[in-house]
C-alpha positions as CSV (number, residue, x, y, z in Angstrom):
1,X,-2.0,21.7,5.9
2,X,-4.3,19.8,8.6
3,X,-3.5,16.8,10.0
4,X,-6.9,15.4,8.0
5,X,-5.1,16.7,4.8
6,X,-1.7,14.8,5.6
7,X,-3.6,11.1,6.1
8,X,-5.7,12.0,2.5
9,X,-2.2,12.3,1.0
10,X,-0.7,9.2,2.6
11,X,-3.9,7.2,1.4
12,X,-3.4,8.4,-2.2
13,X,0.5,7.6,-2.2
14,X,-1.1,4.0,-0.9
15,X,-1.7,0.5,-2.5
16,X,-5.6,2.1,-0.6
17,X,-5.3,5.2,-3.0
18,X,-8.1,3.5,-4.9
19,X,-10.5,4.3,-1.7
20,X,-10.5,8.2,-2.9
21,X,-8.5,8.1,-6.2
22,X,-11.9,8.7,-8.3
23,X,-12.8,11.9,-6.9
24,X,-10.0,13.2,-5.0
25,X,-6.4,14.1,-6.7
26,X,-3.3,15.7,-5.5
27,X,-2.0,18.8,-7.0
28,X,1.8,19.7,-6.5
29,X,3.0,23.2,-7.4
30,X,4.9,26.0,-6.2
31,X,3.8,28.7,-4.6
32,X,3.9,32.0,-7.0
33,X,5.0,34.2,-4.0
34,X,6.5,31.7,-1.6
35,X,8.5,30.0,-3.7
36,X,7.8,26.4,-1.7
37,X,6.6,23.6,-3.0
38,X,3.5,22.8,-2.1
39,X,1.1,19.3,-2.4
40,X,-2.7,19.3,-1.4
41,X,-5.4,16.9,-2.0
42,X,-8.5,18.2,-3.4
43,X,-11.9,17.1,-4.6
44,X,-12.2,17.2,-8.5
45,X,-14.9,16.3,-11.3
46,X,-13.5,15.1,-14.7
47,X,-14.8,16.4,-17.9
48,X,-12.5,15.0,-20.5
49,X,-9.2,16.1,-20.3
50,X,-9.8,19.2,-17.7
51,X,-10.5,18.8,-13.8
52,X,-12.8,21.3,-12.1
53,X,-12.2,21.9,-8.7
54,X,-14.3,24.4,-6.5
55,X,-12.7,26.1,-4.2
56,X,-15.2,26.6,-1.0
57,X,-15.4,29.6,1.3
58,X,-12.7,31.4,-1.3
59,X,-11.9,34.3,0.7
60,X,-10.7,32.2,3.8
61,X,-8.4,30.3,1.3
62,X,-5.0,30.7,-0.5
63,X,-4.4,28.1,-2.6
64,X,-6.2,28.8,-5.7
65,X,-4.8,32.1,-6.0
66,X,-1.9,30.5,-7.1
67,X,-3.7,30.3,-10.8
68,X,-5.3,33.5,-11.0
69,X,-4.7,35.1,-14.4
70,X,-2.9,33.3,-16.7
71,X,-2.4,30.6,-14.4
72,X,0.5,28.1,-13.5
73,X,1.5,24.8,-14.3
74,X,1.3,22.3,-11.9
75,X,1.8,18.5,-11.4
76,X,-1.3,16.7,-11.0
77,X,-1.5,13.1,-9.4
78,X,-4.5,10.5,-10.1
79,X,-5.1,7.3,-9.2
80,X,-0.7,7.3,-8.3
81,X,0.0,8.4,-12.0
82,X,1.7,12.2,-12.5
83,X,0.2,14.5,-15.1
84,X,1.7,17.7,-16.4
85,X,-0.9,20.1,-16.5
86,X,-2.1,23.9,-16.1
87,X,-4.5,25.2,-14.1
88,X,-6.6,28.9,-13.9
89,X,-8.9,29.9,-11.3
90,X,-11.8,31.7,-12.4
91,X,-14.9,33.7,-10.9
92,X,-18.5,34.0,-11.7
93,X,-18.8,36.8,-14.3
94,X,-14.9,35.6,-16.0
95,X,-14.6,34.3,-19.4
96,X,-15.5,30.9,-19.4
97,X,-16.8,30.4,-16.0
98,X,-20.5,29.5,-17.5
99,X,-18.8,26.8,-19.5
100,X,-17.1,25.4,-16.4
101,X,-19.6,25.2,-14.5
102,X,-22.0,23.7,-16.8
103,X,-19.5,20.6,-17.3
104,X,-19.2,20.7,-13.2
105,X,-22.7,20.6,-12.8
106,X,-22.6,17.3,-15.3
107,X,-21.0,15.0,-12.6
108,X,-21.7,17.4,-9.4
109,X,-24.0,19.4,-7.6
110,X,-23.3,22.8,-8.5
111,X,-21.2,25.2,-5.3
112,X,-23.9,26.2,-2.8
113,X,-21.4,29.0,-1.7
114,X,-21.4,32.4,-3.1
115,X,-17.6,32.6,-1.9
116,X,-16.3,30.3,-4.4
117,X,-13.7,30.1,-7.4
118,X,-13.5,27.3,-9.8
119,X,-10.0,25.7,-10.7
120,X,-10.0,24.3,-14.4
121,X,-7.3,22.0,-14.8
122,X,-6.2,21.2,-18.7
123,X,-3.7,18.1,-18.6
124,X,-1.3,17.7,-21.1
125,X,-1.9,16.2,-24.2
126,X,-5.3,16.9,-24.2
């Protein structure tokens, strides 16, 4: 992870977390070939009890593939409070990607990139 990526985590373990906390979560998961343990801070939109998270420039990225398929569960931190959740990454053309990215396109411009996945997040209980 950058050096940018480590002082967005710090400020969101912070009594400051509130400074990104609306928009910007941290997911913790492990890695489904690696094995590690892994934390990363990324930009959401909340649509009930999902998150959608577009993943950018895709093909230069790894993180998302960790929820291809049927996905992986994952610990999801907002505003300093832990969720249980599970999260799938999906393409344009898969099932449920038009839904998605109506309800993204709700709170956020839609991805200007062709190169992109979307990351739907269901927390638990919901």
């Amino acid at each position: 992870m950058s050096a940018s990526g480590h002082a967005v985590l710090r400020l969101l373990n912070s009594p400051l977390h509130g400074l990104l906390s609306g928009h910007v979560c941290t997911l913790e998961y492990t890695g489904a070939v690696s094995g590690a343990r892994r934390s990363l801070p990324v930009e959401y939109v909340r649509d009930g009890q999902r998150l959608l998270i577009v993943a950018a420039h895709a093909s230069a990225k790894r993180w998302w593939r960790n929820f291809v398929g049927a996905g992986r569960s994952l610990t999801v931190t907002l505003g300093r409070h832990a969720y249980d959740a599970h999260a799938v990454a999906i393409a344009p053309g898969d099932p449920g990607y038009s839904q998605a990215l109506a309800a993204y396109k709700r709170h956020h411009r839609a991805p200007q990139d062709a190169d992109h996945r979307l990351v739907v997040i269901q927390l638990a209980g919901g």
